[in-house]
PLY file of the C-alpha trace (Angstrom):
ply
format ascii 1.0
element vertex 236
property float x
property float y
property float z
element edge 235
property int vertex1
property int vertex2
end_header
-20.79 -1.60 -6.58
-19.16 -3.10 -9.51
-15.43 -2.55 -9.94
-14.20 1.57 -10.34
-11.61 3.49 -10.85
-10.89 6.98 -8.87
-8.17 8.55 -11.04
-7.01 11.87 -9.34
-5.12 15.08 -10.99
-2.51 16.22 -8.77
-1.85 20.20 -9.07
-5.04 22.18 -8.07
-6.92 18.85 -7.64
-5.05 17.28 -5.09
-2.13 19.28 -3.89
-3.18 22.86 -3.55
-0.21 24.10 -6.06
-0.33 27.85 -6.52
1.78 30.84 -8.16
5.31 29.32 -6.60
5.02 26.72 -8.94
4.86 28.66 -11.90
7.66 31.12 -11.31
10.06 27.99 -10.58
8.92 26.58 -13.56
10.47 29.49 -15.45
13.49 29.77 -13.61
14.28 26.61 -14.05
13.22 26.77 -17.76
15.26 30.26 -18.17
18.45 28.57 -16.41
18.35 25.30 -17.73
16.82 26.12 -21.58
18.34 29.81 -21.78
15.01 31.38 -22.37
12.29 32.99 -21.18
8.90 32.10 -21.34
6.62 33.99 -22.84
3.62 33.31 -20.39
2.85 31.20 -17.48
-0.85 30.41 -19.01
-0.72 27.04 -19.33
-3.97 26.96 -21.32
-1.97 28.69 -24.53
0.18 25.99 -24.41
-0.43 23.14 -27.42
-0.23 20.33 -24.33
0.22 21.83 -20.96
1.69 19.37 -19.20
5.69 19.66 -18.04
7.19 17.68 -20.30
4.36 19.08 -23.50
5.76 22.71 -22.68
9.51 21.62 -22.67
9.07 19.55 -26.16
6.49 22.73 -28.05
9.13 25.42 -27.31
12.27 23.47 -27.77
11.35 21.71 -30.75
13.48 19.98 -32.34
16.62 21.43 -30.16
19.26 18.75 -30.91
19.82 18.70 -27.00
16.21 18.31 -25.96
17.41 14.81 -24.76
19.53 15.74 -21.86
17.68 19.62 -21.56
14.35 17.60 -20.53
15.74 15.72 -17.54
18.19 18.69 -16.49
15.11 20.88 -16.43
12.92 18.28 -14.53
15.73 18.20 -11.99
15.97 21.54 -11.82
12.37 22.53 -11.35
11.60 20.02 -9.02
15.02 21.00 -6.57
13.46 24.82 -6.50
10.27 23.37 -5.34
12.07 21.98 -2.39
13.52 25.33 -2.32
10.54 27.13 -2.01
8.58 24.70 -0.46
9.47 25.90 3.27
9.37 30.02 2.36
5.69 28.75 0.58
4.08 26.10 2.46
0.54 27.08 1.60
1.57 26.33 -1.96
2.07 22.84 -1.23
-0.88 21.34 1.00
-3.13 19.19 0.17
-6.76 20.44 -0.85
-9.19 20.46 2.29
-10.14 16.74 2.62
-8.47 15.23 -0.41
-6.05 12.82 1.96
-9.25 12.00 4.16
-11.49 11.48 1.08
-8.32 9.16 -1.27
-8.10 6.98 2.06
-11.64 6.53 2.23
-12.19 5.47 -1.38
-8.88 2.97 -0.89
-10.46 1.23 1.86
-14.16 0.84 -0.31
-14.05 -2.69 -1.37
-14.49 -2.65 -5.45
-12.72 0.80 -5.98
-9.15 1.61 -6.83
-7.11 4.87 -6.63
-4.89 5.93 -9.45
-3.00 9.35 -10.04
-2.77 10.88 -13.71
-0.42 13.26 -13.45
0.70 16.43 -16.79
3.64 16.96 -14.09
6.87 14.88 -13.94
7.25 11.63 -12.23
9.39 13.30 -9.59
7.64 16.37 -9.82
4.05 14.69 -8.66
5.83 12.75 -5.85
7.47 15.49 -4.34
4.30 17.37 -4.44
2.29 14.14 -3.05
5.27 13.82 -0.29
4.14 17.21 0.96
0.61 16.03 1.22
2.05 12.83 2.96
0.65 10.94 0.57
3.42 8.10 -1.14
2.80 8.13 -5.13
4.69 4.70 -5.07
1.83 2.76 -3.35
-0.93 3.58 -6.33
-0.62 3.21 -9.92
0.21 6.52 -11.63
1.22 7.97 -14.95
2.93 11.04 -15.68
4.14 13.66 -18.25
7.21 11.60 -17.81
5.59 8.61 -19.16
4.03 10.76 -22.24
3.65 14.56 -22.85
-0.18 14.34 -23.40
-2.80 14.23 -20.60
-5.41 12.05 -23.29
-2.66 9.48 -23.54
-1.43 9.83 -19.75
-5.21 9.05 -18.02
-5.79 5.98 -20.25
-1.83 4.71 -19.40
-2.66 5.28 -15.39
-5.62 3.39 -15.37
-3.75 0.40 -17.96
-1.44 0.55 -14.71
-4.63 -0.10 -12.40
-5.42 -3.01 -14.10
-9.37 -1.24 -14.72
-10.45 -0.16 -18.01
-10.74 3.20 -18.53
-14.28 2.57 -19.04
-14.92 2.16 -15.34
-13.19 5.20 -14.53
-14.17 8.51 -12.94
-11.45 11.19 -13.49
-11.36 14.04 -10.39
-9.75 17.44 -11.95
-9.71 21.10 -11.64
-8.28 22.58 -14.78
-10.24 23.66 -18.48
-7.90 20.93 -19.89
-9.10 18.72 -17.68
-12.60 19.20 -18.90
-11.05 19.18 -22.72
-9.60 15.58 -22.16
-12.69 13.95 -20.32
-14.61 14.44 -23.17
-11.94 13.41 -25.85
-12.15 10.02 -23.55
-15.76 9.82 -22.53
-14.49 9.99 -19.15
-16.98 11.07 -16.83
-15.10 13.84 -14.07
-16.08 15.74 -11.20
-14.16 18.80 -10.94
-12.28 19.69 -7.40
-10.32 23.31 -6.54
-10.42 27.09 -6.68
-11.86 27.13 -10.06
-15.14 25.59 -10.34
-17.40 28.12 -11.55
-15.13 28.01 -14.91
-15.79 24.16 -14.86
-19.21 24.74 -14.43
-19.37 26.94 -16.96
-17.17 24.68 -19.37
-20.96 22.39 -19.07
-19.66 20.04 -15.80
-22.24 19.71 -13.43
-20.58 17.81 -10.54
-18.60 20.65 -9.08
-16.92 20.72 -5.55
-14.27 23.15 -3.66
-13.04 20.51 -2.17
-13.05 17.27 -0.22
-14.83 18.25 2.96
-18.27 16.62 2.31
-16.95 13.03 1.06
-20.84 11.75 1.44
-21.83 13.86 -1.63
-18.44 12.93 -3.06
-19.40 9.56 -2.52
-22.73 10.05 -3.97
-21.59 11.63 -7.44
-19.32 8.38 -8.01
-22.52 6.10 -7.03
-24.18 7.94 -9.33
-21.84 7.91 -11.94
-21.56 4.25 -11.49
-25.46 4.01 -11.76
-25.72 6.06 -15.09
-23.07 4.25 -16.71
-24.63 0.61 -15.97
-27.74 2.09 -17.82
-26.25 3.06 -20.64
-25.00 1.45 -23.95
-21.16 0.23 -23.69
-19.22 3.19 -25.10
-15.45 2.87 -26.98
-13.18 5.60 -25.41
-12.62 8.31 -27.85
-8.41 8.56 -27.73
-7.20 10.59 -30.15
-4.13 9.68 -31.64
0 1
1 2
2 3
3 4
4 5
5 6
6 7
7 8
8 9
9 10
10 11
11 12
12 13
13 14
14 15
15 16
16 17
17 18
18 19
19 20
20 21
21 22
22 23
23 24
24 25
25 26
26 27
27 28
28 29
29 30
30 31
31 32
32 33
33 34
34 35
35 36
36 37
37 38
38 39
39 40
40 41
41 42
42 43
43 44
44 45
45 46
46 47
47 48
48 49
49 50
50 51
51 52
52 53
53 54
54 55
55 56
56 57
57 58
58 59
59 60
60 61
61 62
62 63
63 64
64 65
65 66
66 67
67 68
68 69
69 70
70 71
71 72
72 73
73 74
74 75
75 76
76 77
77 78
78 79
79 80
80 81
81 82
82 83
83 84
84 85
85 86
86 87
87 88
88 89
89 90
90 91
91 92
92 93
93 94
94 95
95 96
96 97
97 98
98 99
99 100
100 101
101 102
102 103
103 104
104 105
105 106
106 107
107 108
108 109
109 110
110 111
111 112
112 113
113 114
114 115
115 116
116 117
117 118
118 119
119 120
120 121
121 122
122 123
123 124
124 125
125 126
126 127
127 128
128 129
129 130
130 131
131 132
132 133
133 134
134 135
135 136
136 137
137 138
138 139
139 140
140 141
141 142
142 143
143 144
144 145
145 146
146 147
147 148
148 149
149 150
150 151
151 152
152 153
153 154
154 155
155 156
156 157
157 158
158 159
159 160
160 161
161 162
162 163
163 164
164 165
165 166
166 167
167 168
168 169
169 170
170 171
171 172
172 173
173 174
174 175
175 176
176 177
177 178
178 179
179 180
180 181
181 182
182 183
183 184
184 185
185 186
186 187
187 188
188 189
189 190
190 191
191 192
192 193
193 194
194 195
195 196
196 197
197 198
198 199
199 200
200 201
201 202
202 203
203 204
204 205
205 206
206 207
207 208
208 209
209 210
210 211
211 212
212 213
213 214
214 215
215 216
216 217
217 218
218 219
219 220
220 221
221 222
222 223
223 224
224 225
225 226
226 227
227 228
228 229
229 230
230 231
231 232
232 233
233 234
234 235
């Protein structure tokens, strides 16, 4: 197998995130900001990633520089809050530690995490999956507010072009971004039969049969060598 690059989602992908994480997203936003959010549908959100949603709303709020990181703080500290009273919220997908280990030992593949959350936002919810963000190259909303820019900057980190990368997600922006990129992705998590019907037709609940997991990234791998070089589409 020539050289590839696993790049993993975190919420819903990863780390089985739920409704907790929404409602202390908006308390924190609410306490922090001093208003309310209108919805906790990410997808009617310009860029729904945690630092995108901060910057649409507030704008150009003259204190957006020291709201941001206050906010962060205080989302991520009602996590831990909630964390114990919620701990289904925060486990990993069936699998998903089992399967990232497996791919980290294959010899000519490489784990990466591209994150919309913040930096300490994605390792506090990888801590609770006992998984340590610091030992794979990552990006994060923290890095840059927009997931096409934050999957290209993870795998820069890898040290792979994003042109040997398979991206695993779960979300309809997930699906969006893949094909602004020409990234091929298999989707993971409770909503596959909207990924399916988005067109994507490697689809799994979860990790618990890492042969056909396996599999779809050979296969991947295969199609791509037969095909033409492409140029990643990033928007900019």
């Amino acid at each position: 197998m020539t050289d590839m690059l696993a790049i993993f989602d975190i919420d819903g992908t990863v780390c089985d995130t739920q409704e907790v994480e929404g409602r202390c997203y908006a308390q924190a936003f609410e306490e922090v900001c001093g208003i309310s959010l209108e919805t906790l549908d990410w997808t009617l959100y310009p860029e729904p990633t945690s630092s995108g949603i901060v910057r649409s709303i507030l704008g150009d709020d003259s204190e957006l520089a020291t709201k941001e990181p206050a906010f962060r703080d205080r989302f991520v500290a009602l996590l831990a809050e909630e964390q114990p009273k919620f701990p289904g919220d925060f486990i990993p997908i069936d699998g998903a530690v089992e399967f990232i280990a497996k791919l980290s030992a294959e010899k000519g593949i490489t784990v990466a995490f591209a994150t919309g959350g913040f930096d300490t936002e994605a390792a506090f919810k990888l801590k609770c999956c006992e998984i340590d963000i610091a030992e794979y190259p990552h990006a994060t909303s923290s890095d840059t507010p927009r997931r096409r820019d934050i999957i290209p900057l993870s795998a820069k980190r890898s040290g792979i072009d994003l042109s040997s990368a398979v991206y695993f997600g779960d979300a309809p922006w997930d699906v969006e971004v893949s094909g602004i990129l020409d990234l091929p992705m298999i989707g993971i998590g409770r909503r596959i039969e909207d990924l399916r019907k988005r067109g994507l037709r490697k689809v799994f609940r979860d990790f618990t049969q890492p042969d056909a997991l396996f599999e779809a990234l050979c296969a991947i791998n295969q199609e791509r060598q037969s095909m033409p070089k492409r140029i990643s589409r990033v928007e900019r």
